[in-house]
C-alpha positions as CSV (number, residue, x, y, z in Angstrom):
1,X,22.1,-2.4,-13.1
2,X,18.9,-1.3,-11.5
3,X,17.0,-3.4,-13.8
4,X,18.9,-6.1,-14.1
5,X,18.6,-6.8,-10.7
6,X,14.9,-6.7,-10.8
7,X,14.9,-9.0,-13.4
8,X,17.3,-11.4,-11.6
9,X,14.7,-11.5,-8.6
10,X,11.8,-12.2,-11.0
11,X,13.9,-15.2,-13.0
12,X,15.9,-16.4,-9.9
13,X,12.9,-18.0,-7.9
14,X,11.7,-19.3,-11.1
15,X,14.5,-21.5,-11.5
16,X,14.9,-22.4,-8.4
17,X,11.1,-23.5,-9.0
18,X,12.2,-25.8,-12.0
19,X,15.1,-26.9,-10.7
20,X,13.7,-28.2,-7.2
21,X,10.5,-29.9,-9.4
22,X,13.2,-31.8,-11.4
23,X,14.3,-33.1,-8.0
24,X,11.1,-33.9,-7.0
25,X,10.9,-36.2,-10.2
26,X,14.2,-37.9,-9.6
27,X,12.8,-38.6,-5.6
28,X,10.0,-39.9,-7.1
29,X,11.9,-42.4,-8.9
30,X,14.1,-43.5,-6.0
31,X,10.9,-43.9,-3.9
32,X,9.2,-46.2,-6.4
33,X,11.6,-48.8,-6.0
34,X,13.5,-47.8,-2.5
35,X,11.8,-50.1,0.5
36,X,13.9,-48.5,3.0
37,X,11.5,-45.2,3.0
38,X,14.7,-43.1,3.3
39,X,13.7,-41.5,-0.5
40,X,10.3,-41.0,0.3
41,X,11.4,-39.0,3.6
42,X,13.5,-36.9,1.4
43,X,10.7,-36.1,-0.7
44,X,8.3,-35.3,1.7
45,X,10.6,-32.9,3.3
46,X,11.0,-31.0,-0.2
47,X,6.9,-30.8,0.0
48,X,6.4,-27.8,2.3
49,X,9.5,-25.3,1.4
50,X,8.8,-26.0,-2.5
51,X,5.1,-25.0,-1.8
52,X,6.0,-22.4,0.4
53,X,8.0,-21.1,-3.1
54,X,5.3,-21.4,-5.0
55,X,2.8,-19.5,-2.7
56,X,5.5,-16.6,-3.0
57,X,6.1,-16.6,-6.6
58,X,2.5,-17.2,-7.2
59,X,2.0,-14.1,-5.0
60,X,4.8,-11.5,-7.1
61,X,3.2,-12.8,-10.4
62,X,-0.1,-10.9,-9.3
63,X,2.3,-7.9,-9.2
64,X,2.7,-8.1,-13.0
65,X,2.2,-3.9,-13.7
66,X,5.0,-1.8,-14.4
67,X,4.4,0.3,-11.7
68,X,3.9,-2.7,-8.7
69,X,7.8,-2.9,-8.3
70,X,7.9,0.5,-7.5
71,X,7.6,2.1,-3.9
72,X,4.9,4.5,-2.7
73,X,3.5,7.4,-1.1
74,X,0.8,6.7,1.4
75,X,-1.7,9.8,2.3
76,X,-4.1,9.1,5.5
77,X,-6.1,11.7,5.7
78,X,-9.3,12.0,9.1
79,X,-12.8,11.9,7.8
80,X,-15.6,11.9,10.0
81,X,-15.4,11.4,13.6
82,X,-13.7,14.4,14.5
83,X,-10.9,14.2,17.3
84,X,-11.9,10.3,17.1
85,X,-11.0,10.6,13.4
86,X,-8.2,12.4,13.9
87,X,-6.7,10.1,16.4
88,X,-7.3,6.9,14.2
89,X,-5.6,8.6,11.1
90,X,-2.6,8.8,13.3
91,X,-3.1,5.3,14.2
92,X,-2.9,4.4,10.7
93,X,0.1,5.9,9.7
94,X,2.1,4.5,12.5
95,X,0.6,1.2,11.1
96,X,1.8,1.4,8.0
97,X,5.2,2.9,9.5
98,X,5.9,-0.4,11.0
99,X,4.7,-2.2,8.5
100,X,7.7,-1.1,6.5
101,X,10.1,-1.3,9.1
102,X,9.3,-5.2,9.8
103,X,9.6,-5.2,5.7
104,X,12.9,-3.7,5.8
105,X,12.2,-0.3,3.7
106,X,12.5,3.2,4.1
107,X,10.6,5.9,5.7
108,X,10.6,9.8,4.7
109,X,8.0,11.9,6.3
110,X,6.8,14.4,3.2
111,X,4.3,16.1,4.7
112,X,1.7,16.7,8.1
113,X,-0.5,18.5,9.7
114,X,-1.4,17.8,13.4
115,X,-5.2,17.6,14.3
116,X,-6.7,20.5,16.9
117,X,-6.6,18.3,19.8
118,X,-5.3,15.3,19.1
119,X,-3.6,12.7,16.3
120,X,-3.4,14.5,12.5
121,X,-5.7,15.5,10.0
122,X,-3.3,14.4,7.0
123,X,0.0,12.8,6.8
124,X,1.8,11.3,4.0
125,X,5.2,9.0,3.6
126,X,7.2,8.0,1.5
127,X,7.8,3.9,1.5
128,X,10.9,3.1,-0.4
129,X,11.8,-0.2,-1.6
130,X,10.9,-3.3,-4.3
131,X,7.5,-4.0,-4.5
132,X,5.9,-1.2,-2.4
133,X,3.5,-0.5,-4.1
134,X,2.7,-3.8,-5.0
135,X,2.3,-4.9,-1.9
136,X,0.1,-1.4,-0.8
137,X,-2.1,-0.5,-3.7
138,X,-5.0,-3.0,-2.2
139,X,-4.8,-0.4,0.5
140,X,-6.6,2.8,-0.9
141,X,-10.2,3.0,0.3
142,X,-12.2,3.8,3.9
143,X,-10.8,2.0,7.0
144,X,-13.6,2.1,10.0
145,X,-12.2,2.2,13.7
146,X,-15.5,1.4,16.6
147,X,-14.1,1.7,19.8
148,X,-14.9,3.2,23.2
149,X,-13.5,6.3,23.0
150,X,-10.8,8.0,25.2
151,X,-11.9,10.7,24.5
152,X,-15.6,10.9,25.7
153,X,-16.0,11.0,29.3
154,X,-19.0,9.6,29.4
155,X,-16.9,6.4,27.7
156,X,-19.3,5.7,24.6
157,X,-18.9,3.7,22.0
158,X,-17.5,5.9,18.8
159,X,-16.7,4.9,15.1
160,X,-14.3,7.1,13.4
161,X,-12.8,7.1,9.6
162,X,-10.0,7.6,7.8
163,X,-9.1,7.7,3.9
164,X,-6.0,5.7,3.2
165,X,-4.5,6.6,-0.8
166,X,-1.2,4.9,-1.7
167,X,0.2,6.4,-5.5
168,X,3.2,5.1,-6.7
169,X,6.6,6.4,-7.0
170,X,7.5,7.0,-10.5
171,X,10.8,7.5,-12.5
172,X,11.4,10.6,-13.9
173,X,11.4,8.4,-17.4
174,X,7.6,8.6,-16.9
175,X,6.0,10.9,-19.1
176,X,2.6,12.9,-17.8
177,X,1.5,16.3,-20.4
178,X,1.4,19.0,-17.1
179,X,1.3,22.9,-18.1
180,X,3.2,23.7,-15.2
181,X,2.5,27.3,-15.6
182,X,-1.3,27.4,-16.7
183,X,-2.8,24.7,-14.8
184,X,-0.5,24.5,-11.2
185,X,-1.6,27.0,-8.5
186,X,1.7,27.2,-6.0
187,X,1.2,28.1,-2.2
188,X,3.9,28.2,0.1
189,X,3.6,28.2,4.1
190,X,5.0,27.5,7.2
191,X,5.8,24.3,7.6
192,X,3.7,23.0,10.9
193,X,5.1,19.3,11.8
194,X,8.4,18.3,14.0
195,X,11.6,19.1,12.3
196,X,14.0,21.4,14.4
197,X,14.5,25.3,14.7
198,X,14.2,25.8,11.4
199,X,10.0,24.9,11.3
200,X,7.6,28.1,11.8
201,X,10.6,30.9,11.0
202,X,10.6,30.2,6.8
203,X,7.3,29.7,4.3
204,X,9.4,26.3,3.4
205,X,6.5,24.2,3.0
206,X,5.1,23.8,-0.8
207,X,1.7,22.8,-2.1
208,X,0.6,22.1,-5.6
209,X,-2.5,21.9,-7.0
210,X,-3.5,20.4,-10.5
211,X,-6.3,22.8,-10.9
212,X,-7.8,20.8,-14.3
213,X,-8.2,18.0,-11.6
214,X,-8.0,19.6,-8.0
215,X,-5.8,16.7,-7.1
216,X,-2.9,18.4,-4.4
217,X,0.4,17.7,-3.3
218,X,2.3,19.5,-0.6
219,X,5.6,18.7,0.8
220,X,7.4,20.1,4.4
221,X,9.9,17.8,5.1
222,X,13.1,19.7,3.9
223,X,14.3,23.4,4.9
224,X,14.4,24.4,1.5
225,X,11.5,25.7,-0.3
226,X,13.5,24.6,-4.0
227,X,13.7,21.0,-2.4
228,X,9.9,20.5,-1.3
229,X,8.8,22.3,-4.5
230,X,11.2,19.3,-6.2
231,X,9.4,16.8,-4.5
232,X,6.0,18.3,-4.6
233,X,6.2,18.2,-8.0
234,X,7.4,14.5,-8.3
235,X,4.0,13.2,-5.9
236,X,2.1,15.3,-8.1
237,X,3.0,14.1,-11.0
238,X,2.6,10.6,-9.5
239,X,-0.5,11.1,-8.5
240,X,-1.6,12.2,-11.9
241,X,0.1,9.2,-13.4
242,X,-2.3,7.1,-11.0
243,X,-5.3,8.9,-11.9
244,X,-4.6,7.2,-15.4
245,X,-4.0,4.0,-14.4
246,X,-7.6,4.2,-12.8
247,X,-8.2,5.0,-16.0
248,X,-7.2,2.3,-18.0
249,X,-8.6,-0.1,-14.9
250,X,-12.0,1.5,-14.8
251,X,-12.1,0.9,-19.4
252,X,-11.2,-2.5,-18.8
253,X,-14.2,-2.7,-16.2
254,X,-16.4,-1.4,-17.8
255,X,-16.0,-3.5,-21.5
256,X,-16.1,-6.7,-19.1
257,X,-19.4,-5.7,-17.0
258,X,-17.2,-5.0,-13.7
259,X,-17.8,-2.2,-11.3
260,X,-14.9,0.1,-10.9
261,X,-13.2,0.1,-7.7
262,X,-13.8,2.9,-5.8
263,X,-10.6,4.4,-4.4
264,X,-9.7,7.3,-1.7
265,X,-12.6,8.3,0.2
266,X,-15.1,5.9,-1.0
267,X,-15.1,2.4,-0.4
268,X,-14.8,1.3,3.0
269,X,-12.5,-1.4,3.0
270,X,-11.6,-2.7,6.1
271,X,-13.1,-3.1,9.9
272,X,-11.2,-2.3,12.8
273,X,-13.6,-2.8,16.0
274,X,-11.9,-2.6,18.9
275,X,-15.3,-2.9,21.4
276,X,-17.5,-4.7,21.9
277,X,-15.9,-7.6,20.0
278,X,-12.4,-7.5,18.9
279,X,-11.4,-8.3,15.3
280,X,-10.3,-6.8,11.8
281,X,-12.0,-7.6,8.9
282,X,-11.6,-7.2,4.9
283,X,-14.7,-6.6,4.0
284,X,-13.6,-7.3,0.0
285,X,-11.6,-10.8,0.7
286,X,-13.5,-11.5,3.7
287,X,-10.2,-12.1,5.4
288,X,-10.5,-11.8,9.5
289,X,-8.5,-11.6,12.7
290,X,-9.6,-12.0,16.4
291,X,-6.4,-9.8,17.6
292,X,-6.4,-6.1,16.1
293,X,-3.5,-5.3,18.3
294,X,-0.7,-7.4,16.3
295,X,-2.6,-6.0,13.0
296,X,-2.3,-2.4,14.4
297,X,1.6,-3.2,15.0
298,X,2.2,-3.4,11.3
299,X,1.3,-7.1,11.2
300,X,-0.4,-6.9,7.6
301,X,1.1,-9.5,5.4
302,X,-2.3,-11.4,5.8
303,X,-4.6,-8.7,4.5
304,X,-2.0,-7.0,1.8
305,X,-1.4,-10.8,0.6
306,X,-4.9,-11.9,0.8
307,X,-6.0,-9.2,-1.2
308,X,-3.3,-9.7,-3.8
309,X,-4.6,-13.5,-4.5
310,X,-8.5,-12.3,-4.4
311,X,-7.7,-9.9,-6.9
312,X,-5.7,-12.8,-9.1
313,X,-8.4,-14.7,-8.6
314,X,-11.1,-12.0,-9.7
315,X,-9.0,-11.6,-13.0
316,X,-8.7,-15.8,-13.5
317,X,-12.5,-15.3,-13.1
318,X,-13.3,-12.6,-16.1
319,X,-12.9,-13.7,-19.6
320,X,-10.4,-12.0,-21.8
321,X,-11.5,-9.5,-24.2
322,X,-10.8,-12.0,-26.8
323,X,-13.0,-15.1,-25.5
């Protein structure tokens, strides 16, 4: 049922697509030979919502991989800047948080860890819903915050970073080869982030490391340690999964000339400056706004859907393998 419903909202709008240019033609037609104007009024007011339709389903068709429909974890995790940094990573994640919320999914808190002073030095949700990831996966790279700093009291001028990875959520059909016992290192701890009288009294809190790879995943959200080790496993396991997609991406790059994106950590993607201008820039798409606040509300559609067509149009722009 879960698929066919997928598969309904991929053939759905695509009908409605065919059926609306079929009126078009017919309103055509009428106008030709109506001197009234009544038909070409009725044909000008299909215009805009049909190309409004096509934008959209123009927009899912660059969400064409298996794994796009899915939803996602997001990791923000503070880079340099310190309590700046620290600060700005919390920023982030309360971006993304109502992001989702204006989108109409689901947020589970999996796992953070406050900074020293101020905001957190790694957080990561869980985004549930069609398309997450889709919608997200343009988002992994550096995002650079300048502002005046509230926390400098001689008011300077400070720019802070934070890493931003989003990893899919797969089925458990997925198949990844993991030696659970020779190559996972298990901790367990306290669990340090909101959550009741339960937090601080239990070593609840999982974390899993993939030691082939060093990639981690830790989970604190639940009171039992069986039930973060359960999900633990699943992010790690996605995260592995997307380690091979980059993969594949990165072959396909390289046979076509490309350079291979550079994902958490590296690239920085996107401008936030707060002082002395005020804007947010893509620095891949070129996209910009004059207002970050709105943007820093979870007003992203621009930037997640800009970056979906730049990236349709980079692939319209390679040749095949066989041209």
């Amino acid at each position: 049922m879960e698929e066919l419903r997928k598969l309904k909202g991929t053939v759905g709008p695509l009908k409605k697509l065919s059926s609306s240019g079929d009126d078009m033609l017919v309103l055509m037609e009428f106008a030709a030979d109506d001197d009234s104007g009544e038909s070409e009024a009725e044909l000008k007011a299909l215009v805009d919502p049909l190309a409004a339709e096509i934008d959209r389903v123009e927009l899912q068709a660059t969400m064409a991989n298996p794994e796009d429909v899915c939803s996602a974890y997001l990791t923000v995790q503070a880079g340099e800047g310190g309590t700046d940094s620290a600060d700005w990573a919390q920023m982030l994640l309360r971006m993304y948080a109502r992001w989702a919320e204006r989108s109409g999914f689901k947020i589970e808190e999996i796992d953070l860890s406050p900074g020293e002073e101020a905001g957190i030095r790694n957080a990561t949700i869980l985004i549930t819903g069609d398309f997450v990831y889709g919608y997200l996966r343009g988002e992994t790279g550096n995002h650079r915050l300048i502002r005046i700093s509230p926390f400098d009291s001689a008011g300077r001028r400070h720019t802070a970073f934070a890493a931003v990875d989003v990893v899919p959520e797969i089925d458990d059909e997925v198949n990844i080869d993991i030696n659970w016992e020779k190559d996972i290192k298990e901790d367990t701890y306290r669990s340090s982030g909101a959550g009741g009288q339960h937090v601080n009294k239990t070593d609840s809190a999982v974390r899993l490391t993939h030691i082939p790879t060093g990639v981690v995943a830790a989970c604190q959200n639940e009171r039992s340690q069986h039930k973060n080790r359960a999900t633990a496993k699943k992010m790690l396991t996605a995260k592995l999964f997307q380690i091979e997609i980059e993969k594949r991406e990165a072959e396909v790059s390289a046979r076509r000339g490309e350079k291979s994106k550079i994902g958490f950590g590296g690239q920085t993607i996107r401008n936030y400056v707060l002082h002395p201008d005020q804007f947010v820039k893509d620095t891949r798409t070129g996209t910009k706004v004059g207002n970050p606040q709105p943007v820093l509300d979870g007003d992203l559609d621009l930037f997640l859907e800009s970056y979906l067509r730049w990236t349709l149009n980079e692939q319209v722009a390679q040749p095949t393998d066989l041209e």
